[in-house]
Structure formats: structure tokens, C-alpha cells
Backbone bond lengths (Angstrom), bond angles and torsions (degrees), N, CA, C in turn:
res aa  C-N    CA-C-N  psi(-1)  N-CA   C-N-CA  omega(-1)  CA-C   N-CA-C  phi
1 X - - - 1.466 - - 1.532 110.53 -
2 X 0.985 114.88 -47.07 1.928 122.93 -169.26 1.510 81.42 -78.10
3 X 1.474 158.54 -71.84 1.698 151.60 -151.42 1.544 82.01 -44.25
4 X 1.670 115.14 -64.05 1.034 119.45 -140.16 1.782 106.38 -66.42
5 X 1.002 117.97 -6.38 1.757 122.29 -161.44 1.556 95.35 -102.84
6 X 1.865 98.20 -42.51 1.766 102.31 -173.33 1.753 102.08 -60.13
7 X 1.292 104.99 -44.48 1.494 110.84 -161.35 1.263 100.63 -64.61
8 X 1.751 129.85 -37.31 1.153 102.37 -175.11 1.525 124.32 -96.68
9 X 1.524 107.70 19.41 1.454 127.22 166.50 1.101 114.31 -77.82
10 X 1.390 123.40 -37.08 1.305 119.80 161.68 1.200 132.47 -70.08
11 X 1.150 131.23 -69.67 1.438 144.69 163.54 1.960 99.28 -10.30
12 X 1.756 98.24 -57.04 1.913 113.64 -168.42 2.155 91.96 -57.76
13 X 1.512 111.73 -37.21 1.040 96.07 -169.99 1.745 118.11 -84.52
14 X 1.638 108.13 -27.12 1.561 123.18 179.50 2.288 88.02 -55.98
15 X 0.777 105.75 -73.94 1.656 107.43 -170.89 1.570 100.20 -50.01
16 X 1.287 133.23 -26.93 1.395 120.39 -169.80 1.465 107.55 -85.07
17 X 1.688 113.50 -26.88 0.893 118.59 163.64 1.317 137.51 -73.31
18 X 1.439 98.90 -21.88 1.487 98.03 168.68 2.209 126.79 -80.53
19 X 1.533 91.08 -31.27 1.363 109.19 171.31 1.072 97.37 -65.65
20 X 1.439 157.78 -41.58 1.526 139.70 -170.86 1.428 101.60 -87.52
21 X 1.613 135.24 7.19 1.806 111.56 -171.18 1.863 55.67 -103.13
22 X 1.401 150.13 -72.74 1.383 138.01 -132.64 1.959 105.94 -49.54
23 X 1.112 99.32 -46.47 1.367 125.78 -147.78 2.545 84.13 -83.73
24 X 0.945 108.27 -18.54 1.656 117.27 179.77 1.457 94.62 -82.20
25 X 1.437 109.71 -65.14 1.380 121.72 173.10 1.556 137.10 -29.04
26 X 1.432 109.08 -55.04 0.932 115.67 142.75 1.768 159.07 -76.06
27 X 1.626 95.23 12.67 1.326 123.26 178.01 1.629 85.40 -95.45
């Protein structure tokens, strides 16, 4: 249960991180 919550904290942050370099980029 806790892998499963960490893992999808990450993953939520790898994509959040990627939507803010796109979203910089285009500023």
C-alpha cells in the first residue's frame, strides 16, 4: 500500500514536472 501511494507520487510529480518545463517553454 505505502510503494503503491509513493509510486504514484512520483510518477504525479515526473508528469508535473514535465508539464511545467512545456508550459516555461512556451512562455
Amino acid at each position: 500500500m505505502y510503494l503503491e501511494i509513493t509510486g504514484s507520487l512520483c510518477c504525479f510529480q515526473l508528469t508535473g514536472v514535465y508539464y511545467m518545463q512545456k508550459l516555461y517553454k512556451l512562455i
